[in-house]
C-alpha positions in Angstrom: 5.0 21.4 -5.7 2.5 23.2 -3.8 3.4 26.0 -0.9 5.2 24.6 2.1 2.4 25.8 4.0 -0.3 23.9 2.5 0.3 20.3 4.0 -3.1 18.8 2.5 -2.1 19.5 -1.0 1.5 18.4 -0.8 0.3 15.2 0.7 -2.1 14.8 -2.4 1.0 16.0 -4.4 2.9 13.1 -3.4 0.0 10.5 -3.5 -0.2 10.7 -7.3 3.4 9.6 -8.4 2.5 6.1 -7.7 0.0 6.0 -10.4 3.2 7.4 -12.8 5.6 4.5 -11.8 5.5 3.5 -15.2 6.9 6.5 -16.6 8.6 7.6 -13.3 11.0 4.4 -12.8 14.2 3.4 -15.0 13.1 0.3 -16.2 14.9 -1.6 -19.0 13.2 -4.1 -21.1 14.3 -6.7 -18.7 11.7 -5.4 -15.8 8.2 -6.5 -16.8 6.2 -6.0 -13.4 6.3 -3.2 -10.8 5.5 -4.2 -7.4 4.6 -1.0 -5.3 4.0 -0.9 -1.4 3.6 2.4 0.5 5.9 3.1 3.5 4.2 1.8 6.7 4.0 -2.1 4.6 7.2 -4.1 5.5 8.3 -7.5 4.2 8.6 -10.0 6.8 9.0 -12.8 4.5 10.8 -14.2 1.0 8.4 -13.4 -1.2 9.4 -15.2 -4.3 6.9 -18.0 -4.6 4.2 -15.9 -3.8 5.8 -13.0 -6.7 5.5 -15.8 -9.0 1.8 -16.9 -7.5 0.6 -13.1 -8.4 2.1 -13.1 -11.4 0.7 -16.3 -12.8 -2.6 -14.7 -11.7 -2.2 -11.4 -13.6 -1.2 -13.5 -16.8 -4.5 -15.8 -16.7 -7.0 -12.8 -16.0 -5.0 -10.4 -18.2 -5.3 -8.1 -15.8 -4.2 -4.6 -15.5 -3.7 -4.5 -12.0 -3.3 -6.8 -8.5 -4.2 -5.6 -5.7 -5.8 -7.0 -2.3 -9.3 -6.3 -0.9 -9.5 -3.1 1.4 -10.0 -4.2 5.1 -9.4 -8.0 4.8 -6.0 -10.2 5.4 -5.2 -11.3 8.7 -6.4 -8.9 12.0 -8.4 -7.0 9.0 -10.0 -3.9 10.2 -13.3 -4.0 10.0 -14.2 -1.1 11.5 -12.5 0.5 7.9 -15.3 2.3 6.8 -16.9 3.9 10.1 -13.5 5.3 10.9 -12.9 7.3 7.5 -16.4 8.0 7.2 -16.8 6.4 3.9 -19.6 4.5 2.3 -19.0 0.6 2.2 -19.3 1.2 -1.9 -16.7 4.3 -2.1 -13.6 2.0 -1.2 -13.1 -1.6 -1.7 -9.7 -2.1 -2.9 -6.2 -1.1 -0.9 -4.7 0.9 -3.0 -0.8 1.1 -1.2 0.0 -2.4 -2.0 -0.4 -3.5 -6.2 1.1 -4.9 -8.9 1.6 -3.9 -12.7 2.9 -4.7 -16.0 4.3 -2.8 -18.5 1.8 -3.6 -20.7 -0.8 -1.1 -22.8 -3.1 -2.3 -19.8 -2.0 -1.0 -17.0 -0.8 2.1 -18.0 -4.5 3.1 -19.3 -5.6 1.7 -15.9 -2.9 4.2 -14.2 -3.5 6.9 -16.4 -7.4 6.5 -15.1 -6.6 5.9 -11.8 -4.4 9.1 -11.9 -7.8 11.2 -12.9 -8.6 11.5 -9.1 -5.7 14.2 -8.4 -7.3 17.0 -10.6 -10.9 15.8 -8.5 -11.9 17.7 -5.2 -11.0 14.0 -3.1 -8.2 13.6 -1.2 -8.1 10.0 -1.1 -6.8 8.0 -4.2 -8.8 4.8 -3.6 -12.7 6.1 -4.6 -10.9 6.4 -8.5 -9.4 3.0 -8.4 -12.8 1.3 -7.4 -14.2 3.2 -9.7 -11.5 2.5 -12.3 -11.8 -1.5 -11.6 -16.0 -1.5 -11.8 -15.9 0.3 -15.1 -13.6 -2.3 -16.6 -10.6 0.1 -17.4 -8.4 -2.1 -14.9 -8.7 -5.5 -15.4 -8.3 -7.1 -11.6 -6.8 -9.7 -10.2 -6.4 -10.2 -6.6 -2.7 -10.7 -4.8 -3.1 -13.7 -2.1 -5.3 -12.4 1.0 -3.5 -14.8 3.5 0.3 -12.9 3.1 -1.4 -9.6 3.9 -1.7 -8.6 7.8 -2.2 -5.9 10.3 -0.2 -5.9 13.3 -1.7 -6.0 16.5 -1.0 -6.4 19.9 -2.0 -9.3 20.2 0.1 -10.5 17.8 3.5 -9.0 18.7 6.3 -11.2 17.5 4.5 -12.4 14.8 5.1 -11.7 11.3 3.7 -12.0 7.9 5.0 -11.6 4.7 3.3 -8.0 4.0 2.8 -6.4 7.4 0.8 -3.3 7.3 1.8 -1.0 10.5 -0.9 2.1 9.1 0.9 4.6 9.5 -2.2 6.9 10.4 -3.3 4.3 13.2 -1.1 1.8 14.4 1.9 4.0 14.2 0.5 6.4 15.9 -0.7 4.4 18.7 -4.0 3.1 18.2 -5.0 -0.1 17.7 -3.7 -1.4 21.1 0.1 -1.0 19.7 3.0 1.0 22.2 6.5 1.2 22.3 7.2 -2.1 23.3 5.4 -3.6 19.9 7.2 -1.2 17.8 10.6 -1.9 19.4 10.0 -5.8 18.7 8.9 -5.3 15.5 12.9 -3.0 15.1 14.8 -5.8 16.1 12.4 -8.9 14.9 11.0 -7.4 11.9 13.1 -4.7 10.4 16.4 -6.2 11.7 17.8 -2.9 13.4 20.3 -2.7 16.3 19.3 -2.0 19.4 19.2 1.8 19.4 17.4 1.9 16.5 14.6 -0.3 17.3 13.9 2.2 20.1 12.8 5.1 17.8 12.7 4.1 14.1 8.6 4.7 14.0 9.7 8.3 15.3 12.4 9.4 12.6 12.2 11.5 9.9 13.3 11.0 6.3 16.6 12.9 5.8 14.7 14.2 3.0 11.7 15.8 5.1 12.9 18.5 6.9 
């Protein structure tokens, strides 16, 4: 783990265990996928039909990995790529939402994908695009229309994969305030109503 002091690092630390699920989780021989979402994407709806929708996709491509399109779903940012300052061919693919198998595939794909930790980048995503467009992970794309970003224009309304970015929306932008946030507690996440007050302001009990 890199020095407490060095908060860049330990952030780029953290970011590559997801690419180590495989070898990371306790999975029996009864778990065959691995769905993974990062923190600031919460479920809104069942999402049995459309587990078994991706899967039946992976199967027929033989694909490595699912993932959606970086930018798109519903209220899709498209001003992505201005505000990270990245090239429109550096980052096409979301990486905090995918899909894998335990299959010989995907772990070469995350074993590839896991190269860009020992690179000077601190963003994951540039070595999964690249990882997809050399053919090391086979792709197949999870269903566009169940992936959203909240806005506030749409307050009250839910998908079944809501992404509340927790660099932007969280921290305000993107026209969201309290008052979204606090919906989104009791509508959303289910929480009483103390809770749905400040949960967007807590700390893990495991971050001191």
């Amino acid at each position: 783990m890199p020095a407490d002091n060095d908060r860049h690092a330990a952030v780029k630390y953290g970011k590559q265990f997801k690419q180590q699920l495989l070898e990371i989780l306790p999975l029996s021989e009864s778990h065959k996928y691995v769905l993974y979402m990062d923190m600031d994407i919460f479920i809104g709806t069942p999402i049995d039909s459309l587990l078994t929708q991706a899967i039946a996709d992976f199967e027929e491509k033989k694909a490595a990995i699912a993932v959606v399109r970086e930018g798109t779903g519903i209220n899709g940012e498209d001003d992505f790529y201005q505000t990270n300052r990245l090239k429109p061919d550096q980052n096409k693919y979301h990486g905090g939402m995918f899909l894998i198998s335990r299959s010989s595939a995907s772990k070469v794909c995350m074993e590839q994908w896991r190269k860009w930790y020992t690179s000077p980048l601190f963003l994951d995503q540039p070595y999964l695009v690249k990882s997809i467009r050399e053919g090391t992970c086979r792709l197949s794309l999870l269903p566009q229309e169940s992936f959203a970003f909240p806005t506030a224009n749409s307050s009250g309304t839910y998908w079944t994969f809501n992404h509340f970015t927790r660099t932007g929306r969280m921290l305000g932008k993107h026209g969201m305030d309290t008052a979204h946030f606090a919906q989104a507690g009791k509508v959303l996440l289910g929480l009483d109503d103390a809770l749905a007050e400040c949960w967007w302001k807590l700390k893990s009990p495991l971050c001191p």
